[in-house]
KOLZA-749016 format. One line per 4 residues: number of its first residue (from 1); their letters; for each residue z, y, x of N, C-alpha, C. Coordinates in Angstrom, 3 decimals. Layout:
<atoms>
NUM> a> Z/Y/X/Z/Y/X/Z/Y/X | ...
</atoms>
This chain:
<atoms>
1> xxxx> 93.977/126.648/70.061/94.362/126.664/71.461/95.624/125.828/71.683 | 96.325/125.937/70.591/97.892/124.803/70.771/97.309/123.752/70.609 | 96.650/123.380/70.105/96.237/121.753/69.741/95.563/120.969/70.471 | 94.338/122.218/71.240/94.077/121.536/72.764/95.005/121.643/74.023
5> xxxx> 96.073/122.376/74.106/96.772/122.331/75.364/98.006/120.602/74.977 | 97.994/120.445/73.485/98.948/119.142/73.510/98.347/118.425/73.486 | 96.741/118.497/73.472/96.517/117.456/73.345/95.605/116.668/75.082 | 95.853/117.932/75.400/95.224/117.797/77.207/97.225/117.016/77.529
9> xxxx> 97.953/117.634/77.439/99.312/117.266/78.058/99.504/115.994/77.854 | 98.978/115.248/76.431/99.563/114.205/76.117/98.530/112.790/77.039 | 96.950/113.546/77.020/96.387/112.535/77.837/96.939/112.186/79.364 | 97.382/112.907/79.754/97.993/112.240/81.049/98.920/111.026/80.989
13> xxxx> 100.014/111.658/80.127/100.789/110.118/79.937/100.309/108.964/79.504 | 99.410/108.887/78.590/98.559/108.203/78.038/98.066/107.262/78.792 | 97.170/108.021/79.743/96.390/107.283/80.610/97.144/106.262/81.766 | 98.425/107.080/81.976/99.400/106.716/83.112/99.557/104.962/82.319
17> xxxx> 100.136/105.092/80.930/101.174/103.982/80.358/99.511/103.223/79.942 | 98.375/103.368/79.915/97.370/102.524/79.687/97.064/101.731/81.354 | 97.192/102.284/82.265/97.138/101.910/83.596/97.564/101.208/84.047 | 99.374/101.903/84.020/100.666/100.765/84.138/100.175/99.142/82.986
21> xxxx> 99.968/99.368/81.955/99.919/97.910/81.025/98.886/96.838/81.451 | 97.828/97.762/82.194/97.078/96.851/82.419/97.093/96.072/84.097 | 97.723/96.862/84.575/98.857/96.471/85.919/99.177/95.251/85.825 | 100.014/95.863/85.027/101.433/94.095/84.646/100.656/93.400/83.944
25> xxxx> 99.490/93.497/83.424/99.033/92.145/83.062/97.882/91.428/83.674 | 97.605/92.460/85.241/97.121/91.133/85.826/97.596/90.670/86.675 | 99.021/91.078/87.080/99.962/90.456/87.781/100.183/89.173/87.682 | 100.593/88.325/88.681/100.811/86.859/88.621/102.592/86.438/89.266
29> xxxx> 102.904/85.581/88.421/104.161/85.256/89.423/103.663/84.019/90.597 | 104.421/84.320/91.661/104.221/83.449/93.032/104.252/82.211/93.363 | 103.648/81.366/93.248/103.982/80.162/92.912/105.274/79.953/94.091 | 105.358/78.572/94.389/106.559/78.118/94.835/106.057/78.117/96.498
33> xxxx> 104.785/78.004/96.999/104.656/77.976/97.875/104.237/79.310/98.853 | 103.409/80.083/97.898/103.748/81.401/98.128/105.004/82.516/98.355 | 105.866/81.997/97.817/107.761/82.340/97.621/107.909/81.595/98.803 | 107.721/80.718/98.879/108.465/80.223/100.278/107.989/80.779/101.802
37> xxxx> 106.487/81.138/101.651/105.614/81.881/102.331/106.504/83.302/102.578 | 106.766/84.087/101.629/107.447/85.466/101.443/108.751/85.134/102.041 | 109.270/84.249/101.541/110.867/84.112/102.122/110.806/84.266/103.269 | 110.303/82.908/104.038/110.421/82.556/105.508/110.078/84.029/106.265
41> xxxx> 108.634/84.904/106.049/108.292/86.151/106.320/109.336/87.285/106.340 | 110.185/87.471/105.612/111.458/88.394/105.101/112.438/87.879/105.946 | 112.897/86.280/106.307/114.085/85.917/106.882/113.591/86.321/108.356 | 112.432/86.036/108.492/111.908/86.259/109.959/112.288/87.480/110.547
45> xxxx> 111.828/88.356/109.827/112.201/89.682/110.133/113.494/89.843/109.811 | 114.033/89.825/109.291/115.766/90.301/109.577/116.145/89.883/110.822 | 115.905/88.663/111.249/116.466/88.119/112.598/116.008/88.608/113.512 | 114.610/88.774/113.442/114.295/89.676/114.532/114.761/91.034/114.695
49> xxxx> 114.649/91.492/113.888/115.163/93.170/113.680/116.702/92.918/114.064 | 117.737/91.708/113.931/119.206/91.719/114.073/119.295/91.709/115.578 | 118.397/90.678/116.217/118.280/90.009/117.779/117.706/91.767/118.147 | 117.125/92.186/117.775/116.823/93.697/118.490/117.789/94.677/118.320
53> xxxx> 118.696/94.779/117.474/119.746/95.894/116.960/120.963/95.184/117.912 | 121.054/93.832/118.483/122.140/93.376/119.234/122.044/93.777/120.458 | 120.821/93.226/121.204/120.485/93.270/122.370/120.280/94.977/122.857 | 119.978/95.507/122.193/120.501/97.303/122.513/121.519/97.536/122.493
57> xxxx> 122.490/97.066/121.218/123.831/97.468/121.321/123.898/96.654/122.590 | 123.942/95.250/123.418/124.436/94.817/124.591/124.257/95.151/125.909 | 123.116/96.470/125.855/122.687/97.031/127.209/123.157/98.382/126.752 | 123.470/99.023/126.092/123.769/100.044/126.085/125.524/100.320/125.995
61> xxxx> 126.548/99.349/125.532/127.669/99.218/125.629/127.928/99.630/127.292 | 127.581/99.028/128.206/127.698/98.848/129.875/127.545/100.466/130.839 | 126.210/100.752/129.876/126.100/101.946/130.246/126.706/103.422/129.772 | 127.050/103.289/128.602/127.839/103.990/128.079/129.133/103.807/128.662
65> xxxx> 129.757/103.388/129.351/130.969/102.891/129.814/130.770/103.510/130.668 | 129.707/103.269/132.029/129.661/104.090/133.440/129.332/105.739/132.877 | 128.714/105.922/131.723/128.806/107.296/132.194/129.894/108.172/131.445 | 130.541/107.583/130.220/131.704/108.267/129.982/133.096/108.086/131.193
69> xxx> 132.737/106.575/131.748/133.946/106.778/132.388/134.660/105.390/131.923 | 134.437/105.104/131.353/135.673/104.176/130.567/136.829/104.587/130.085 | 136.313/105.861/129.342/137.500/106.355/128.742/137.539/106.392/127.138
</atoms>
């Protein structure tokens, strides 16, 4: 009964680190035009997401002002 409960425990990891290996090896690195593809995609969005995090802070500064008061 010990020898099947270690040996049920140990197949899980097993299977996990046989899974993961075969993962990473059909992984590819990106070529150069694909990377540049990802970049431009990633820079895009920050700016947009920045131009949206500004333009709230710039309508909401005004109004926050009239209703605290300007204090």
């Amino acid at each position: 009964m010990d020898n099947e409960f270690t040996q049920t425990a140990v197949e899980g990891p097993k299977q996990f680190l046989k899974e993961g290996i075969s993962f990473i090896n059909r992984c590819t690195k990106p070529d150069r035009k694909e990377f540049m593809q990802i970049t431009q995609a990633v820079s895009m969005g920050f700016f947009v997401m920045g131009v949206i995090g500004f333009v709230v802070k710039l309508i909401h500064i005004p109004i926050n002002n009239i209703l605290v008061g300007g204090a």
